[in-house]
Biopython code that builds the backbone (N, CA, C, O; Angstrom):
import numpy as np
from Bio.PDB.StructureBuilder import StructureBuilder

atoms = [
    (1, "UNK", "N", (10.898, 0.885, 8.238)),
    (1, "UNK", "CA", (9.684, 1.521, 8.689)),
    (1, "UNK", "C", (9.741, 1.806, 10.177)),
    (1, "UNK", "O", (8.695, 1.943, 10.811)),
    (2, "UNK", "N", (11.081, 1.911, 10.827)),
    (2, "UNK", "CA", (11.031, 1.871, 12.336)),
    (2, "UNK", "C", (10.056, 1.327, 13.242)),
    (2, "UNK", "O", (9.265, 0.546, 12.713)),
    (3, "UNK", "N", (9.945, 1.489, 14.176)),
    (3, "UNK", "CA", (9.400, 0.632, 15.462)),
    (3, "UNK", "C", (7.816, 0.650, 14.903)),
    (3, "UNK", "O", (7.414, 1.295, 13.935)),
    (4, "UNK", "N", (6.991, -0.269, 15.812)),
    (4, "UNK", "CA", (5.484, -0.056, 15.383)),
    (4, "UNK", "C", (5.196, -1.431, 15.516)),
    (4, "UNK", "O", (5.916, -2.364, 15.160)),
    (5, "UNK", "N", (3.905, -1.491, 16.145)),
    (5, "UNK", "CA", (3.373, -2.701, 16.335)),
    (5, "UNK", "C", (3.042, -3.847, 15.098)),
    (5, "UNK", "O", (3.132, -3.330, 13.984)),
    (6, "UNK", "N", (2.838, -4.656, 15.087)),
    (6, "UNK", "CA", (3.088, -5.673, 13.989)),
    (6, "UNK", "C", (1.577, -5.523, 12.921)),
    (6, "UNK", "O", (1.637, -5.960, 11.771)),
    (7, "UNK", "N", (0.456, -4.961, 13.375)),
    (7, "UNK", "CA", (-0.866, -3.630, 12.950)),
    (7, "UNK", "C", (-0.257, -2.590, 12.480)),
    (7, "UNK", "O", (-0.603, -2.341, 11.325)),
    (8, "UNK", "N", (0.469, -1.922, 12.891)),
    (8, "UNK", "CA", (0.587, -0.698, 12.601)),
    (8, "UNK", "C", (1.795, -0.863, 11.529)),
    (8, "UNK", "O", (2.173, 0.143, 10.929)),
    (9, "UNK", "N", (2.434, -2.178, 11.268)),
    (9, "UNK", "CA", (3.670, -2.308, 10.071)),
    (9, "UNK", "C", (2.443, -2.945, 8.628)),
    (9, "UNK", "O", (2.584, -2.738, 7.423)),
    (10, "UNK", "N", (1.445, -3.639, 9.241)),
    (10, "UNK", "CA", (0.498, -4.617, 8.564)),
    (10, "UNK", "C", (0.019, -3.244, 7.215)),
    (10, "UNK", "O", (0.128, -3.261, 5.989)),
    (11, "UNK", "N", (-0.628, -1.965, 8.377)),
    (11, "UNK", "CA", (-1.191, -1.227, 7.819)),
    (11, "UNK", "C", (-0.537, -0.210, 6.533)),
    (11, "UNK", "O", (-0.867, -0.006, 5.364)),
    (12, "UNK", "N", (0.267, 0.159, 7.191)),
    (12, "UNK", "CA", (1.841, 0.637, 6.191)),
    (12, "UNK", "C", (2.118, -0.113, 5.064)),
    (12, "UNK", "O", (2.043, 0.244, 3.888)),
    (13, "UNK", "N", (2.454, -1.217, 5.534)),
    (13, "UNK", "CA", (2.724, -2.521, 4.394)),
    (13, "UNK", "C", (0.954, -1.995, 2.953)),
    (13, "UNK", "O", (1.047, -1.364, 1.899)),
    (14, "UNK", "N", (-0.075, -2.475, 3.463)),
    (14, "UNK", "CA", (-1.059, -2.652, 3.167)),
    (14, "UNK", "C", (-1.790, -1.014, 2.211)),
    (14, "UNK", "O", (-2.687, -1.063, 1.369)),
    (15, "UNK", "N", (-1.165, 0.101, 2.622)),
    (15, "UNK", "CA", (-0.922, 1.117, 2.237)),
    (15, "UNK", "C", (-0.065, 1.793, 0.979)),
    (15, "UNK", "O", (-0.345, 2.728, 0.229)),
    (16, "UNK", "N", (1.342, 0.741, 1.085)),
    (16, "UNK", "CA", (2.073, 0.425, 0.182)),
    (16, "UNK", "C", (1.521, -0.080, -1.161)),
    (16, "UNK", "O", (1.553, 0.428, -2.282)),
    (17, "UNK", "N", (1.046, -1.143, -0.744)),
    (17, "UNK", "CA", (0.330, -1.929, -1.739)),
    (17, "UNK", "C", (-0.794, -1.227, -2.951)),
    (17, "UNK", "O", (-0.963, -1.324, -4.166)),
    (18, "UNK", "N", (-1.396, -0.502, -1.831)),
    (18, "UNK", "CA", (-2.409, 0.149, -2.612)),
    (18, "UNK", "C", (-1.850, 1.695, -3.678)),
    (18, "UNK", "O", (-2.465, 2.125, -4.653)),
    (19, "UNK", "N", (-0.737, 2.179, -3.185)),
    (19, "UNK", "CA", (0.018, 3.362, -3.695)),
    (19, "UNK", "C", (0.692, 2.454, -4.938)),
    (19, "UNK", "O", (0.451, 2.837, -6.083)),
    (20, "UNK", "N", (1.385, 1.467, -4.780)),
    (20, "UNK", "CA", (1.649, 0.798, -5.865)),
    (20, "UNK", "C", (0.205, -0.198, -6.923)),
    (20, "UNK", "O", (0.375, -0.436, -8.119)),
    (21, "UNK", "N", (-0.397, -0.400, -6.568)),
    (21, "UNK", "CA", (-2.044, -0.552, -7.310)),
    (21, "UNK", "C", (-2.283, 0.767, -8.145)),
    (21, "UNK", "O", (-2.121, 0.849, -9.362)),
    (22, "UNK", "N", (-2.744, 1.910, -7.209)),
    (22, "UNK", "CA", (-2.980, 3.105, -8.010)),
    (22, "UNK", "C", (-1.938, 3.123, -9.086)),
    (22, "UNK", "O", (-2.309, 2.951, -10.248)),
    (23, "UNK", "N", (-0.706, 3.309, -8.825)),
    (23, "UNK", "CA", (0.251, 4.239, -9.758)),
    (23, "UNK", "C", (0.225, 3.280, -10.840)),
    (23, "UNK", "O", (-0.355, 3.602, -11.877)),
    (24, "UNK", "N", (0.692, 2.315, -10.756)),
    (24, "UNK", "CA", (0.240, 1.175, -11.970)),
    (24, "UNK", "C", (1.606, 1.237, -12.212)),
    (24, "UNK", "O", (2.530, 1.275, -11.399)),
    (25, "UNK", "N", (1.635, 1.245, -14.040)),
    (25, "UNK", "CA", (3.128, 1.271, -14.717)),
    (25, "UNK", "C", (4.326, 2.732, -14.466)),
    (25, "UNK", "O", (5.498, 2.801, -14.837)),
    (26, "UNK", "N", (3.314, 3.998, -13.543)),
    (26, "UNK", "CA", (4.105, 4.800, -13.292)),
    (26, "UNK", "C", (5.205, 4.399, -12.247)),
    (26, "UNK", "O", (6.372, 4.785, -12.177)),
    (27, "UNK", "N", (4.589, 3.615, -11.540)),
    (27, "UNK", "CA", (6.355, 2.971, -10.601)),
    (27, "UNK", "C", (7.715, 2.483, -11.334)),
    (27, "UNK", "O", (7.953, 1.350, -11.751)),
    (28, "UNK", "N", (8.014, 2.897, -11.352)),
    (28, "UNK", "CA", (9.624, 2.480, -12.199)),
    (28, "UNK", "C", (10.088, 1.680, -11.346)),
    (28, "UNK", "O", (10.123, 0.579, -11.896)),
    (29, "UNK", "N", (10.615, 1.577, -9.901)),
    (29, "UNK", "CA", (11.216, 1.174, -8.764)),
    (29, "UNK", "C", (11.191, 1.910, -7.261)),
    (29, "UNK", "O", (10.903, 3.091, -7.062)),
    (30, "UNK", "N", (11.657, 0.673, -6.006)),
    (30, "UNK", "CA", (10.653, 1.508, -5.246)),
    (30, "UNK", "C", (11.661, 0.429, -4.236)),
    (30, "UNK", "O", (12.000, -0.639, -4.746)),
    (31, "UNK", "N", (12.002, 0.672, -3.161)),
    (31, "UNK", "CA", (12.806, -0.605, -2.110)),
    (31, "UNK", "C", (12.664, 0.752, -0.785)),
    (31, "UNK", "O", (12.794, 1.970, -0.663)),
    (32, "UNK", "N", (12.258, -0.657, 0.126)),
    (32, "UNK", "CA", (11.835, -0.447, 1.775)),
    (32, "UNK", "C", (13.580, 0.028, 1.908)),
    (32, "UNK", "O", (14.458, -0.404, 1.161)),
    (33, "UNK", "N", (13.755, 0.828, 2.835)),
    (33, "UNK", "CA", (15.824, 0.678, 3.244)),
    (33, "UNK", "C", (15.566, 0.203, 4.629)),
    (33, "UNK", "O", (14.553, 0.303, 5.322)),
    (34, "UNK", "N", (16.975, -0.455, 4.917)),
    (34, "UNK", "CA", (16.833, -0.852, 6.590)),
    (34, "UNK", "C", (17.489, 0.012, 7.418)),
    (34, "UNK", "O", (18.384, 0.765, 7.037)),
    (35, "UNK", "N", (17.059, -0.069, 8.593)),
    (35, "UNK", "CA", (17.421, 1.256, 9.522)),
    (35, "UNK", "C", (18.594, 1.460, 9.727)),
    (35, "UNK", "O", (19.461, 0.588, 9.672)),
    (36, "UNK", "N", (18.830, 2.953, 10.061)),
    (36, "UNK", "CA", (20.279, 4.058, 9.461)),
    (36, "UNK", "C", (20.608, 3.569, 10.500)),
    (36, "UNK", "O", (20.965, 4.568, 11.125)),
    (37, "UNK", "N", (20.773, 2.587, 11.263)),
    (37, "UNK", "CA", (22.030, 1.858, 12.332)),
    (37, "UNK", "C", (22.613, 0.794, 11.071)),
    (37, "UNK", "O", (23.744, 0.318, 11.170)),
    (38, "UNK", "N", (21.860, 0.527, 10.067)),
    (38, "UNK", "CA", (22.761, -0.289, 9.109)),
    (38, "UNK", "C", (23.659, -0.159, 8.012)),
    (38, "UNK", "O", (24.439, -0.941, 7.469)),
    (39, "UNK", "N", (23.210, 1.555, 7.747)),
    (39, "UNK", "CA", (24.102, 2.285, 6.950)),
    (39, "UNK", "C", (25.701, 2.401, 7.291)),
    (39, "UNK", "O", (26.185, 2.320, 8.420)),
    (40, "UNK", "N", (26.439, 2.615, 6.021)),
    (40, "UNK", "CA", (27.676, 3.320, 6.172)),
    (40, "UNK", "C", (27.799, 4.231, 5.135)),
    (40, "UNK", "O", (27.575, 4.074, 3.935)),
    (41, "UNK", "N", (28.360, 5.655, 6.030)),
    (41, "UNK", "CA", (28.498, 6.635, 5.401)),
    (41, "UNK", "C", (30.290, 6.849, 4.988)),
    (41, "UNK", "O", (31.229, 6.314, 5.576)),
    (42, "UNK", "N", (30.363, 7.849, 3.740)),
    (42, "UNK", "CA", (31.287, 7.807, 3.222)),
    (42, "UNK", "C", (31.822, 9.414, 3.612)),
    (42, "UNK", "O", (30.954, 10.274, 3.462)),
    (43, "UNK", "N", (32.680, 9.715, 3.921)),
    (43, "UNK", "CA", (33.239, 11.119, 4.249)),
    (43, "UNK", "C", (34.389, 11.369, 3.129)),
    (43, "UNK", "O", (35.405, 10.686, 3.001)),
    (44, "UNK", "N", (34.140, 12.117, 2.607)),
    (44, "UNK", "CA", (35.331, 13.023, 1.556)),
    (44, "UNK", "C", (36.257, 13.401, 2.307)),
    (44, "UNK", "O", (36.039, 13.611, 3.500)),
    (45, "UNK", "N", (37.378, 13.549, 1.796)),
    (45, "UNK", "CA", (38.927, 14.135, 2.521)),
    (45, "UNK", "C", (39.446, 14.636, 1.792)),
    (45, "UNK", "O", (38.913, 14.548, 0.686)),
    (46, "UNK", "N", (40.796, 15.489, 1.848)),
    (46, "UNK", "CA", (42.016, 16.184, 1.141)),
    (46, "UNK", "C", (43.140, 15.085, 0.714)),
    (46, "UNK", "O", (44.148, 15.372, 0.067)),
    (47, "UNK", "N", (42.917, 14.214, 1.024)),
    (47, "UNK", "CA", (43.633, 13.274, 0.352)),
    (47, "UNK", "C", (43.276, 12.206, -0.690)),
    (47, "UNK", "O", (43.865, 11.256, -1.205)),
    (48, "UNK", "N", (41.661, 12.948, -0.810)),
    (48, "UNK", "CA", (40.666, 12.250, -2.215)),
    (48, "UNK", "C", (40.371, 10.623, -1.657)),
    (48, "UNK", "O", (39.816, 9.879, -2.465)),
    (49, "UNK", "N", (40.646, 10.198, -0.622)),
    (49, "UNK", "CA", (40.758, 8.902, -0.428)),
    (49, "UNK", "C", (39.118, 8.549, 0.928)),
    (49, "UNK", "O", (39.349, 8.275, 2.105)),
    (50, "UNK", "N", (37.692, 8.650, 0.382)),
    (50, "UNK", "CA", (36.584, 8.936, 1.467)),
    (50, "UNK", "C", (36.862, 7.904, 2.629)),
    (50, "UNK", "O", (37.145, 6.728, 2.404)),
    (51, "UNK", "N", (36.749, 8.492, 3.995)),
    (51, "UNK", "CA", (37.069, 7.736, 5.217)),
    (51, "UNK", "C", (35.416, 6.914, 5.357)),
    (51, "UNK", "O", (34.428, 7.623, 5.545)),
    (52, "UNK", "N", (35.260, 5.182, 5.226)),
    (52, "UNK", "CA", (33.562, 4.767, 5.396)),
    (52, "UNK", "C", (33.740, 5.056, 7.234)),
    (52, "UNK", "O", (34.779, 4.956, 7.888)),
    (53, "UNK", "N", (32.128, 5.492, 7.810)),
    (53, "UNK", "CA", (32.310, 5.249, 9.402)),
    (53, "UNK", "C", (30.748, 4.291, 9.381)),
    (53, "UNK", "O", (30.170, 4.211, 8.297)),
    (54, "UNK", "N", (30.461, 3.969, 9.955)),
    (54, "UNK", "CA", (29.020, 3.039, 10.372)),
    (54, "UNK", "C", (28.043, 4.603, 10.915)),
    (54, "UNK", "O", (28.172, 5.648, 11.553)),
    (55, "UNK", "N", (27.058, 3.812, 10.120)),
    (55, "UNK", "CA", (25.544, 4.492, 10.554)),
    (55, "UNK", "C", (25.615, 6.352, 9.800)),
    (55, "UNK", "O", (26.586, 6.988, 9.387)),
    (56, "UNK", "N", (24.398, 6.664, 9.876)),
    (56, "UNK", "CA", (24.223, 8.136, 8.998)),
    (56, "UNK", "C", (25.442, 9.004, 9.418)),
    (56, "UNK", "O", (26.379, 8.769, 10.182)),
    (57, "UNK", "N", (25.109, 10.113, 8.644)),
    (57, "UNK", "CA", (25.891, 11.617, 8.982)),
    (57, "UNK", "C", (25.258, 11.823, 10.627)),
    (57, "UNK", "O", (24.120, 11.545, 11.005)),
    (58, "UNK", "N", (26.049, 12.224, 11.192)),
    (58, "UNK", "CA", (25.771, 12.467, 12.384)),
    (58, "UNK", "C", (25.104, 13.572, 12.150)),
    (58, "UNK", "O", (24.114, 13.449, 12.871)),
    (59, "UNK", "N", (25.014, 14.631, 11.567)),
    (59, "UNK", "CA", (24.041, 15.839, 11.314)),
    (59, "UNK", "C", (22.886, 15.433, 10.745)),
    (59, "UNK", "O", (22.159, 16.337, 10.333)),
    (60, "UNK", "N", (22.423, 14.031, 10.575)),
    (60, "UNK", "CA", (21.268, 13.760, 9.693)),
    (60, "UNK", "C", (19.908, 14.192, 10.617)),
    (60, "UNK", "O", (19.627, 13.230, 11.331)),
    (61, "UNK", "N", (19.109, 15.162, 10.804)),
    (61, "UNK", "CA", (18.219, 15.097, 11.395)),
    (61, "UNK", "C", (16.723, 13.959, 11.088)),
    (61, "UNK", "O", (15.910, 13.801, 11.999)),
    (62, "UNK", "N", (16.583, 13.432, 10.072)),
    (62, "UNK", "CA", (15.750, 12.705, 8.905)),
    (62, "UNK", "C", (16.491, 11.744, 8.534)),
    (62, "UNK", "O", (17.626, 12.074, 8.191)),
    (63, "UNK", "N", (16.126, 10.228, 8.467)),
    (63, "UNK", "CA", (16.317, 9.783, 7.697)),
    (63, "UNK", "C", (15.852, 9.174, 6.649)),
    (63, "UNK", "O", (14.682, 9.547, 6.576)),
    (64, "UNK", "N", (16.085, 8.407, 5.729)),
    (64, "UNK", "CA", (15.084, 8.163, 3.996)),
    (64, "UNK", "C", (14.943, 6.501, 4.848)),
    (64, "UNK", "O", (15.752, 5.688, 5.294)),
    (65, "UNK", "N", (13.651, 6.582, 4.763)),
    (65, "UNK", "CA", (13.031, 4.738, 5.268)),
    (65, "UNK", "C", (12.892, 4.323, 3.539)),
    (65, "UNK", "O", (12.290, 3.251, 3.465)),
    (66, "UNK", "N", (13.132, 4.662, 2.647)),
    (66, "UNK", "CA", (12.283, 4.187, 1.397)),
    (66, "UNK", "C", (12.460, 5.124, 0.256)),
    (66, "UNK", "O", (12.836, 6.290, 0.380)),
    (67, "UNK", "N", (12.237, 4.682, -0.586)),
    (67, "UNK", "CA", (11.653, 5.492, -2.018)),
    (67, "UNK", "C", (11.346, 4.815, -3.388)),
    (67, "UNK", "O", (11.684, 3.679, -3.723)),
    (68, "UNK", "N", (10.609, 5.770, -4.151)),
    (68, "UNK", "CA", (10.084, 4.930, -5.034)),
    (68, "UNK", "C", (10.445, 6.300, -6.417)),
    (68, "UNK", "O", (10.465, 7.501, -6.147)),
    (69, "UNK", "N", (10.684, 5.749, -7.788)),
    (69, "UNK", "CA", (11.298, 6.325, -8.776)),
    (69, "UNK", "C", (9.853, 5.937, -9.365)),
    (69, "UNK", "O", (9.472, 4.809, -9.677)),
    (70, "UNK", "N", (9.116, 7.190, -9.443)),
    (70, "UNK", "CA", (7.745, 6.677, -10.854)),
    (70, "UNK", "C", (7.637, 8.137, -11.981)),
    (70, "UNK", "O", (7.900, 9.269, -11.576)),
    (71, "UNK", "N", (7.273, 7.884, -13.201)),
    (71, "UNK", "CA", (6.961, 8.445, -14.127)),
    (71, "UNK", "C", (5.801, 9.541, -14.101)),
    (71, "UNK", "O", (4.621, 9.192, -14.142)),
    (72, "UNK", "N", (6.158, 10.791, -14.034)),
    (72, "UNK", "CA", (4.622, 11.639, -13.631)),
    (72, "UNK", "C", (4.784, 12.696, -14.921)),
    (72, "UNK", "O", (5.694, 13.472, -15.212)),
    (73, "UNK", "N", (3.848, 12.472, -15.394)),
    (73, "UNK", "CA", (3.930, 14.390, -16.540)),
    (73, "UNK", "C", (4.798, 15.516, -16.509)),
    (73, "UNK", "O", (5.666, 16.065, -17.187)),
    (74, "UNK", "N", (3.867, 15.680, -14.860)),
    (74, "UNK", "CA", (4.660, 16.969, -14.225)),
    (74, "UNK", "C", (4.398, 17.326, -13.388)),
    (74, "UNK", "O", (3.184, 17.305, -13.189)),
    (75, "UNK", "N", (5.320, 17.939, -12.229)),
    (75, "UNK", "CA", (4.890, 17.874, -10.758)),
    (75, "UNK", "C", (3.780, 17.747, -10.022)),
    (75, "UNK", "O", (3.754, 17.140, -8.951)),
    (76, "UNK", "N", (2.504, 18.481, -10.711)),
    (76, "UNK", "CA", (1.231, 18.195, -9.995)),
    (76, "UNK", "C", (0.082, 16.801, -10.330)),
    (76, "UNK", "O", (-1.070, 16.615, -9.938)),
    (77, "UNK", "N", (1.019, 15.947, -11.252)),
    (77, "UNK", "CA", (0.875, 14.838, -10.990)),
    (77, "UNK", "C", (1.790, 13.660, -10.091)),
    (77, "UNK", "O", (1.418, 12.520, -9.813)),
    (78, "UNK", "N", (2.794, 14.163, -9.819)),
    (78, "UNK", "CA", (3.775, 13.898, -9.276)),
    (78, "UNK", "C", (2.899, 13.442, -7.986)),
    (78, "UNK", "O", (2.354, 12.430, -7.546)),
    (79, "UNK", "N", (3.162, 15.273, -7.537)),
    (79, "UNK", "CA", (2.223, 15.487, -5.902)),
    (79, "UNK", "C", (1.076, 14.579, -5.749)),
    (79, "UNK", "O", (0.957, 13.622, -4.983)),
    (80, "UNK", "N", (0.455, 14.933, -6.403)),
    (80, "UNK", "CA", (-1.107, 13.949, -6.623)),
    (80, "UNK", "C", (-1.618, 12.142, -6.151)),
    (80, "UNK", "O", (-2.518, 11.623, -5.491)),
    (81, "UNK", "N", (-0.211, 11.598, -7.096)),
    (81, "UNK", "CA", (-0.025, 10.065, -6.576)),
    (81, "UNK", "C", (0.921, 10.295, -5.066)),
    (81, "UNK", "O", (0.512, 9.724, -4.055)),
    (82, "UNK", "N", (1.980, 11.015, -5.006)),
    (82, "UNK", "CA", (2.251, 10.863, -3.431)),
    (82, "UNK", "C", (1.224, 11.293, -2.870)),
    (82, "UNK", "O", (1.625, 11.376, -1.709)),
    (83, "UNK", "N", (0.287, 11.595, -2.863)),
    (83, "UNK", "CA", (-0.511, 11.957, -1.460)),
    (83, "UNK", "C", (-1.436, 10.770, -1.267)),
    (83, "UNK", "O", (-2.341, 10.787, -0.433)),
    (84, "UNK", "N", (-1.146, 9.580, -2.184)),
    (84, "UNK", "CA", (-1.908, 8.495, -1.846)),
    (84, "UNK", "C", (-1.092, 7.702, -0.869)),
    (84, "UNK", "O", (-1.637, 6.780, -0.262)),
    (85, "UNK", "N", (0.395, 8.035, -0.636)),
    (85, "UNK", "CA", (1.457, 7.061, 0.557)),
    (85, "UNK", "C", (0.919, 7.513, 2.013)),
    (85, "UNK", "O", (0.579, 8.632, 2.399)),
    (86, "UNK", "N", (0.960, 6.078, 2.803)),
    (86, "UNK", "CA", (0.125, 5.903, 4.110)),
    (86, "UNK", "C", (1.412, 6.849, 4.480)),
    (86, "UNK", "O", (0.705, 7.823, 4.738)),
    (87, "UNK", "N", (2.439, 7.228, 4.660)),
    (87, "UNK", "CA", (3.214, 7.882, 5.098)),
    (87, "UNK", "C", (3.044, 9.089, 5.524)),
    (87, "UNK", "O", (3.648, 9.494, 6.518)),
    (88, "UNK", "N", (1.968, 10.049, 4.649)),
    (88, "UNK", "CA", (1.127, 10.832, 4.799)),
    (88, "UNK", "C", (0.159, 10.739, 5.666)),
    (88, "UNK", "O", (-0.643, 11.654, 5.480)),
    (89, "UNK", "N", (-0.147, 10.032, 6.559)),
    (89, "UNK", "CA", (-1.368, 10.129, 7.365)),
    (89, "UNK", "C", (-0.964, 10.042, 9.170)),
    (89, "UNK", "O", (-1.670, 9.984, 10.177)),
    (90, "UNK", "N", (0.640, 10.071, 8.918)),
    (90, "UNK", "CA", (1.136, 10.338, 10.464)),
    (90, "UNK", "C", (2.065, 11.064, 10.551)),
    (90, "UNK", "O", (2.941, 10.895, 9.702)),
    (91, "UNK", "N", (2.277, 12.173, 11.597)),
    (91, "UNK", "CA", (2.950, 13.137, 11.946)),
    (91, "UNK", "C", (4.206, 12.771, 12.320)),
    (91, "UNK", "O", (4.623, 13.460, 13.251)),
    (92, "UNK", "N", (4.887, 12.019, 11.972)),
    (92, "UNK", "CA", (6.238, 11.643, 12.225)),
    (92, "UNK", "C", (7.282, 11.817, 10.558)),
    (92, "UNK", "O", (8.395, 12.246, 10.256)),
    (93, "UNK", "N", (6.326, 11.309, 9.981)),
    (93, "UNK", "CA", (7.383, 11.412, 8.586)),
    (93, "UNK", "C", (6.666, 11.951, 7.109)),
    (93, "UNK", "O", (5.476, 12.262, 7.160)),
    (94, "UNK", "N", (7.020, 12.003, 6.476)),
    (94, "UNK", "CA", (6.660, 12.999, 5.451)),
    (94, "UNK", "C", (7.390, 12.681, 3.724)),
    (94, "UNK", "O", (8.210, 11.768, 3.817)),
    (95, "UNK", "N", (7.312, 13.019, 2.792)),
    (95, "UNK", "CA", (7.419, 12.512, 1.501)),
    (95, "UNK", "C", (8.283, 13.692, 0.760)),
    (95, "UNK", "O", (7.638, 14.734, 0.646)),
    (96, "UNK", "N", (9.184, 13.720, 0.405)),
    (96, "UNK", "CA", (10.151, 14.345, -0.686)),
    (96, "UNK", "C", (9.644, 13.976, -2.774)),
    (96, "UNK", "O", (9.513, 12.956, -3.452)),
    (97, "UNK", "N", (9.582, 14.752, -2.910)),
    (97, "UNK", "CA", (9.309, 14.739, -4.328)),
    (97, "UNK", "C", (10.686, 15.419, -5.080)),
    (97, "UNK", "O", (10.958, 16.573, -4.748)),
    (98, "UNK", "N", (11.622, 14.695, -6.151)),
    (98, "UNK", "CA", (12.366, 15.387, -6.648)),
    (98, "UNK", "C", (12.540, 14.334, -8.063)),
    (98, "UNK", "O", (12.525, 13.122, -8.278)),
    (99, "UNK", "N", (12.705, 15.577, -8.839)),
    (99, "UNK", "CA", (12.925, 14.977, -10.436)),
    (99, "UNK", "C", (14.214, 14.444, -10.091)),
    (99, "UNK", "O", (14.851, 14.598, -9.049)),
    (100, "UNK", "N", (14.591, 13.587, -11.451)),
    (100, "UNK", "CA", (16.205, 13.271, -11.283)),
    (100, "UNK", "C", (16.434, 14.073, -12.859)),
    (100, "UNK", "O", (15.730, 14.496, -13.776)),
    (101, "UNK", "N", (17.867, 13.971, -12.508)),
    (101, "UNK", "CA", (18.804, 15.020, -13.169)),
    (101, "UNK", "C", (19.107, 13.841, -14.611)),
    (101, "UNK", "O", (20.072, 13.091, -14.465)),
    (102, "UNK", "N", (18.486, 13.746, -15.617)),
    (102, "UNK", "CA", (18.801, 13.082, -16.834)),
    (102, "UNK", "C", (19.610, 13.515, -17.640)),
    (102, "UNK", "O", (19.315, 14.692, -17.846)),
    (103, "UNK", "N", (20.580, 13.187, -18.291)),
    (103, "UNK", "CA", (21.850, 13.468, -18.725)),
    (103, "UNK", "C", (21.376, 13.868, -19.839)),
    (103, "UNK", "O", (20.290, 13.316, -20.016)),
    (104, "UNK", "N", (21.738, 14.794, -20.980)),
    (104, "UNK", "CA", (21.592, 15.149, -22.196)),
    (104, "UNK", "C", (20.705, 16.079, -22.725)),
    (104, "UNK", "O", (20.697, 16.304, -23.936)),
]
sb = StructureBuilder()
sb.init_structure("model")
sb.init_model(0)
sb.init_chain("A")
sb.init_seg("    ")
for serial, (resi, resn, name, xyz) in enumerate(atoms, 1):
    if name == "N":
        sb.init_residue(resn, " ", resi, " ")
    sb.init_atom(name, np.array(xyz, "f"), 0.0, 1.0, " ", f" {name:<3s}", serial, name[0])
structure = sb.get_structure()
């Protein structure tokens, strides 16, 4: 959740809570990530063999603090429960919605 006073993580936290309250059994899964200084990224090569280096793609302008996998009808229920994430209520970061690709 990057920097922020120990209020302003309380509130987030507390925000969380309530997005997971609403959605109920639509949450499938859902994990905080720790900050992209803790990542390692994997680079593809011509020798098929990926080089790991520490921390994001250096082109990453964004990075993913989080996500959560929940069950929606169809997109405009989708949209609907994200607009209940406190994430939404400050101009720094913002919410991605994407189906996943189910095999068959």
């Amino acid at each position: 959740m990057g920097s922020g006073s120990a209020q302003e993580r309380a509130e987030v936290e507390a925000g969380h809570a309530a997005f997971n309250a609403a959605a109920g059994a639509a949450v499938i899964s859902g994990h905080e990530l720790l900050p992209t200084a803790t990542a390692t990224s994997l680079r593809g090569s011509v020798s098929g063999r990926p080089t790991p280096t520490d921390g994001p793609f250096r082109e990453s302008k964004e990075a993913l603090g989080g996500y959560y996998v929940v069950e929606a009808p169809d997109l405009d229920a989708a949209v609907k429960l994200a607009e209940r994430l406190p994430d939404l209520r400050v101009a720094h970061s913002g919410v991605e919605i994407r189906p996943i690709n189910e095999p068959g």
